[in-house]
C-alpha positions as CSV (number, residue, x, y, z in Angstrom):
1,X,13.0,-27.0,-18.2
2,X,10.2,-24.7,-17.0
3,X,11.1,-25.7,-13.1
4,X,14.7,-24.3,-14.1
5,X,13.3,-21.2,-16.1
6,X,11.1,-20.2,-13.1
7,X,14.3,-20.3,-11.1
8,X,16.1,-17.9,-13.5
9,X,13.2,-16.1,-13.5
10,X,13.1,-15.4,-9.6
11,X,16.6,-14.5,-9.7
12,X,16.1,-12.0,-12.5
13,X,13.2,-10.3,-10.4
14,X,16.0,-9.8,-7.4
15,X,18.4,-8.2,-9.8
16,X,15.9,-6.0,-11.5
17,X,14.4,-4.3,-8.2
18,X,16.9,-4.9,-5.8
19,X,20.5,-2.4,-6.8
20,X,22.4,-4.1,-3.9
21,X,22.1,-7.6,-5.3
22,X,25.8,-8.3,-6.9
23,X,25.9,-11.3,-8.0
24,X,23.7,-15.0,-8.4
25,X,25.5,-16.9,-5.8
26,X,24.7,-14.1,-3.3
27,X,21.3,-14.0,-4.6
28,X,20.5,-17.6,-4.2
29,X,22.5,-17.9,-0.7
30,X,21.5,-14.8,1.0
31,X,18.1,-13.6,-0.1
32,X,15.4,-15.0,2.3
33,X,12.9,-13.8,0.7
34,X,13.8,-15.9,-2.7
35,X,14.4,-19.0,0.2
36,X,10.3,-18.0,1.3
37,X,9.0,-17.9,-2.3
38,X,10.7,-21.6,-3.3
39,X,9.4,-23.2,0.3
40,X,5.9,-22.0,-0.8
41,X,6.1,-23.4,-3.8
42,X,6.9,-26.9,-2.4
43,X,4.2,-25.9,0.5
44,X,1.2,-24.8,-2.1
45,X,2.2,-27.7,-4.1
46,X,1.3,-30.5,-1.3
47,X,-1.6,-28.2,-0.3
48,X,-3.1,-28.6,-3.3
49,X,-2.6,-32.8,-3.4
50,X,-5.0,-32.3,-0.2
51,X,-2.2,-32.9,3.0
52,X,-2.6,-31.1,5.8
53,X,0.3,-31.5,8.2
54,X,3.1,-31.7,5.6
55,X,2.4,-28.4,4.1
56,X,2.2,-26.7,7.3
57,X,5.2,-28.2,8.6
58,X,7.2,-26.7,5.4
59,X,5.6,-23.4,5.8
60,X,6.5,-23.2,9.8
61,X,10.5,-24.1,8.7
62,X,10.0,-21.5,6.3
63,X,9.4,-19.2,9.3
64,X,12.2,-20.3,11.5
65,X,14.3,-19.7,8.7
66,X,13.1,-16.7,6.7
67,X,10.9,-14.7,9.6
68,X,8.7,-14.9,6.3
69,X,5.4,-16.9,6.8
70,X,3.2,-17.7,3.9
71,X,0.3,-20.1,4.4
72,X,0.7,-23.0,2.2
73,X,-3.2,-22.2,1.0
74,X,-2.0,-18.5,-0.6
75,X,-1.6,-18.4,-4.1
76,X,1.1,-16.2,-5.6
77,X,1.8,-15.1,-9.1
78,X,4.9,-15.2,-11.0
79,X,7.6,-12.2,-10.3
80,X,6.8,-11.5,-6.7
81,X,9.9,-9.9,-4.9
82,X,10.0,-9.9,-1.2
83,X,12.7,-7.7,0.0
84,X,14.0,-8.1,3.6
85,X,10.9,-9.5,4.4
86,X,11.4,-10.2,8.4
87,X,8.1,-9.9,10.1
88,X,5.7,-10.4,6.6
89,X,2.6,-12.2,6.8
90,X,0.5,-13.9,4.0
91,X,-2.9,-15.6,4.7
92,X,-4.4,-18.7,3.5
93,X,-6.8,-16.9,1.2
94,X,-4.3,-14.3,-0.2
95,X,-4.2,-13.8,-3.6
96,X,-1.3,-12.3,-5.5
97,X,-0.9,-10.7,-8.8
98,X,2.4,-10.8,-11.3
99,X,5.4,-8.8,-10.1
100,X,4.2,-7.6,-6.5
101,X,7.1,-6.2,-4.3
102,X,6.5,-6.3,-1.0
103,X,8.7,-4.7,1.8
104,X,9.5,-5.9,5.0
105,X,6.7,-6.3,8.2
106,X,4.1,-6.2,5.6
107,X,0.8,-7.7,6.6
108,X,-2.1,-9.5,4.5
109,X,-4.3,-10.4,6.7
110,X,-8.0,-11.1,7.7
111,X,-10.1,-9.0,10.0
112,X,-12.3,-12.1,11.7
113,X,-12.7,-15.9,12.2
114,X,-15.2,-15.7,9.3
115,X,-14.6,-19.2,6.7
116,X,-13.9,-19.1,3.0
117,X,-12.3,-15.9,1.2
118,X,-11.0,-13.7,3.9
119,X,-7.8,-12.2,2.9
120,X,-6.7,-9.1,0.1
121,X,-6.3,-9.9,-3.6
122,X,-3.2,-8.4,-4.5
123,X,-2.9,-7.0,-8.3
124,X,-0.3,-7.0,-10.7
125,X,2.8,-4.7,-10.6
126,X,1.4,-3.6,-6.8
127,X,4.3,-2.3,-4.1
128,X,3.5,-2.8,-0.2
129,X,5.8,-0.8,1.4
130,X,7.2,-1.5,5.4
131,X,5.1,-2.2,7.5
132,X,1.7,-2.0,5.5
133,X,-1.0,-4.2,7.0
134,X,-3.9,-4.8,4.2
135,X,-6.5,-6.8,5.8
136,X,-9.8,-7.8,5.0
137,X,-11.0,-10.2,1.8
138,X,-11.2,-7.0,-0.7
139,X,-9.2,-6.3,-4.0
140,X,-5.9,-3.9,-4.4
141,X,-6.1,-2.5,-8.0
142,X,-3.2,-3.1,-10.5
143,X,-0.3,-0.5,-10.0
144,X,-1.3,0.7,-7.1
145,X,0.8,1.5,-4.0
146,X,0.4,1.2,-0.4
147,X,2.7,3.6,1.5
148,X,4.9,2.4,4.6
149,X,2.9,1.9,8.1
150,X,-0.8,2.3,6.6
151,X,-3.6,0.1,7.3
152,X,-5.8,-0.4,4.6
153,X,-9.6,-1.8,4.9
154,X,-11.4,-1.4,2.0
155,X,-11.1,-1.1,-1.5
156,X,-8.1,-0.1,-3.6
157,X,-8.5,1.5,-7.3
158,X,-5.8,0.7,-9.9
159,X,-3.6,3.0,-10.1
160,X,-4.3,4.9,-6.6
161,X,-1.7,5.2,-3.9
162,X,-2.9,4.5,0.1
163,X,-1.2,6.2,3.2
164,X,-2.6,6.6,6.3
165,X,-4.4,5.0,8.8
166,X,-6.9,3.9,8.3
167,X,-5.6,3.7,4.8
168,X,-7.1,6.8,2.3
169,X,-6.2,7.0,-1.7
170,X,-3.9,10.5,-1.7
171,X,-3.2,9.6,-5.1
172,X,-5.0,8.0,-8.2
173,X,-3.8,7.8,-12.2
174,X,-1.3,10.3,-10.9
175,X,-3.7,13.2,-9.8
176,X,-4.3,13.9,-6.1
177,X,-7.7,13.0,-4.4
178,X,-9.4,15.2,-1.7
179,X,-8.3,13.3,1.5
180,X,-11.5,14.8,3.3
181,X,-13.8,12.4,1.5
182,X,-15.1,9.4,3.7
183,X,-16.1,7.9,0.4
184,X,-14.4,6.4,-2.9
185,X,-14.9,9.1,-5.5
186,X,-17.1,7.4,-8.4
187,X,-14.6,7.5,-10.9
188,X,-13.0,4.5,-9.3
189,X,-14.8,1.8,-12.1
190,X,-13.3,4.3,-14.9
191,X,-9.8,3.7,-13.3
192,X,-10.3,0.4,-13.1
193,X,-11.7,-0.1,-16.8
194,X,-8.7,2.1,-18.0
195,X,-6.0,-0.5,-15.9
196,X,-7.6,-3.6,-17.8
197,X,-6.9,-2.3,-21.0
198,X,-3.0,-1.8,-20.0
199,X,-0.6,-4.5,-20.5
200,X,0.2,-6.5,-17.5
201,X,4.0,-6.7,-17.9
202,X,4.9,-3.2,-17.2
203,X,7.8,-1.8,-15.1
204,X,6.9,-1.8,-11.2
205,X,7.6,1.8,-9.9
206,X,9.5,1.0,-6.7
207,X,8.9,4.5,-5.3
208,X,7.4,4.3,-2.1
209,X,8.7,6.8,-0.1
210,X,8.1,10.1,-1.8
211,X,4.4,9.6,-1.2
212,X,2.1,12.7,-0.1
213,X,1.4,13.4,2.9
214,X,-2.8,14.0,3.6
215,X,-2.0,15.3,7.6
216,X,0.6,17.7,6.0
217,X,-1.5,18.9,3.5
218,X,-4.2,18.9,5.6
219,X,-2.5,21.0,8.5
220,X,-1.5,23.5,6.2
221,X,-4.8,24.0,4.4
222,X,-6.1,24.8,8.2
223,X,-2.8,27.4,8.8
224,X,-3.4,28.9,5.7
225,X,-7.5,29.3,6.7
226,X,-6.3,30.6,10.4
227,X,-4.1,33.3,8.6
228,X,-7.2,34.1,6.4
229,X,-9.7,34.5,9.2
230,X,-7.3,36.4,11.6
231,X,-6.6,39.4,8.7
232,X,-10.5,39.6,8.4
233,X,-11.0,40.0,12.0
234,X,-7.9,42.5,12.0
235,X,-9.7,44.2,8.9
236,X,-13.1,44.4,10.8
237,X,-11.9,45.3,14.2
238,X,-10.3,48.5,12.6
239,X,-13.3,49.3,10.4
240,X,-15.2,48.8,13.8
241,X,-12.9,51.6,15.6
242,X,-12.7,54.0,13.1
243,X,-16.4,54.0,12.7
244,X,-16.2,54.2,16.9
245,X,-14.1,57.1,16.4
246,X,-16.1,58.7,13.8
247,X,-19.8,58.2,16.1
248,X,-17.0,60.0,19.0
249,X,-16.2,62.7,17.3
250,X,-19.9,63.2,16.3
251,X,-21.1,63.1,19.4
252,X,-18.9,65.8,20.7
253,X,-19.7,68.1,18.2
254,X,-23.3,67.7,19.1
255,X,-22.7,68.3,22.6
């Protein structure tokens, strides 16, 4: 009963973030990334009993069929939702949270040919948008967001959204951050102490594309300086030639 419960379960994730899915034969017959997530399972679960080839061979059909490879060595909550999902990538060492959505050419990756823990730790209710690469062996808070084409490297906060590249937190508990800092502000552990204390089942905001834009912001900041400088040099060059006319007019009266 619990084999046929997880089942419903996936299929209830596709209807709940996905408005184009129309009905459960589609969803079961058309939706590779549901075919990915059931191949892993049967993958992880012979990875686990120790084989080696078997596993792998599972997870490389999974590929020909899907272009979705997870590595049979991942482990991946309940309520993941892979949508599209051509070109994703999921190391052995991944670790993923309930309810994570991720979008298509997604990337979670390592950095090296170090051993042991080497890819992201994915929280709960966290959306990778298209083609996000996270890599490195690091933690992405719970709620938080990755926006489409970043690259992320370090650290994620809960509740903080990443764009860019490298990847900087634009947003966090839904107030902007100064994109000029190299560093994570310090507030980051009273983020994360605040996510703990949340509920983990909590609706997973699926809006990844109306994210800020730091090089925007940032390019306007430096017009909007320009246009401040220039009316002080205007201001001084006059004050400059009416004193000029002023010492002039001086002069000539002395003469």
């Amino acid at each position: 009963m619990k084999f046929f419960s997880r089942l419903k379960r996936d299929i209830r994730v596709v209807f709940e973030r996905d408005p184009a899915a129309k009905s459960v034969l589609e969803v079961v017959c058309c939706y590779s990334g549901l075919h990915a997530l059931w191949f892993h399972r049967l993958a992880h679960f012979f990875y686990l009993k120790g084989f080696v080839l078997l596993p792998r061979l599972i997870s490389s059909f999974s590929r020909f069929v899907t272009g979705i490879e997870i590595h049979p060595g991942a482990t991946i909550g309940e309520g993941l939702f892979i949508d599209h999902g051509t070109g994703i990538v999921i190391g052995e060492t991944a670790e993923l949270g309930k309810n994570v959505t991720l979008y298509q050419g997604v990337t979670l990756g390592g950095t090296g040919k170090e051993k042991g823990k080497r890819h992201p730790t994915i929280g709960n209710n966290v959306v990778v948008a298209t083609g996000a690469k996270v890599l490195g062996s690091f933690k992405v808070g719970d709620h938080a967001k990755i926006g489409a084409g970043s690259v992320v490297l370090k650290e994620v906060p809960p509740y903080a959204t990443v764009v860019g590249i490298p990847g900087r937190v634009v947003v966090m508990n839904g107030k902007r951050v100064n994109t000029a800092r190299q560093d994570p502000p310090q507030n980051f552990i009273d983020y994360a102490e605040d996510a703990a204390e949340l509920a983990e089942e909590c609706d997973v905001d699926l809006d990844h594309c109306a994210l800020p834009d730091p090089e925007e912001q940032n390019r306007q900041e430096l017009l909007e300086r320009i246009e401040k400088l220039e009316r002080q040099i205007e201001i001084l060059t006059e004050a400059l030639n009416d004193k000029s006319i002023q010492h002039n007019d001086q002069t000539k009266r002395g003469v």
